[in-house]
N, C-alpha and C positions, 0 to 999 in steps of 0.2 A: 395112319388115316387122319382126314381132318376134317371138319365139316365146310360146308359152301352156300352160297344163298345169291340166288343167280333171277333180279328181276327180268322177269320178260316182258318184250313187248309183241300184240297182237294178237294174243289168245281171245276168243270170246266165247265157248262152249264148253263142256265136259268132255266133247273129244278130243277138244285141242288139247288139253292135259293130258288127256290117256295117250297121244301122238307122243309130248314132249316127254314122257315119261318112259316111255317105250325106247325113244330115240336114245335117251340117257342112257338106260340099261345096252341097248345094244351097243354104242359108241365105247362106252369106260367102263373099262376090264375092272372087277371087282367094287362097282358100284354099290353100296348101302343106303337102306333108308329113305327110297325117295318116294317125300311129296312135293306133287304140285299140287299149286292154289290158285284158282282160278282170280277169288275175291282178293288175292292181294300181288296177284300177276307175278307169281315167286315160284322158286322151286327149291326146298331143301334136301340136302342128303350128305351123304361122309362120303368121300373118295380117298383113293389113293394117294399117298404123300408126293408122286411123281407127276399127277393130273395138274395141267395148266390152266389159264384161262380160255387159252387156243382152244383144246380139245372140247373144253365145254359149251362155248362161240359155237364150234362148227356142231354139238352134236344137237345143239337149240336148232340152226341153222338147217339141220337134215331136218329136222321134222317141220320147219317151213316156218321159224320163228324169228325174234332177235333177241341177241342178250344184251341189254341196257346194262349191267350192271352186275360184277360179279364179285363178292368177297368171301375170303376165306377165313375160319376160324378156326384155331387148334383145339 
């Protein structure tokens, strides 16, 4: 597992989070830990050591967002 920190652009409600968080869960298989933050347009969680940047682009991307910005931390 490793942690990720994935700015987004475009959210401006409490649903948008609940959308991007949802998206996340449903996209990548064995997802932990996630929050989204509205006031700091992020979203943290732990993924799978095999999770890419792609996969978490598109799973922002399903839920109607963009990912500015994603890094990975062990």
């Amino acid at each position: 597992m490793k942690k990720v920190e994935i700015k987004i652009k475009g959210m401006s409600c409490g649903g948008c989070t609940k959308k991007v968080e949802e998206s996340l869960r449903d996209e990548i298989r064995d997802i932990k830990n996630v929050i989204v933050s509205l006031s700091k347009n992020e979203a943290l969680a732990e993924v799978p050591d095999d999770v890419t940047v792609e996969h978490l682009k598109y799973a922002v991307k399903i839920a109607g967002y963009d990912a500015v910005s994603i890094k990975f931390k062990k």
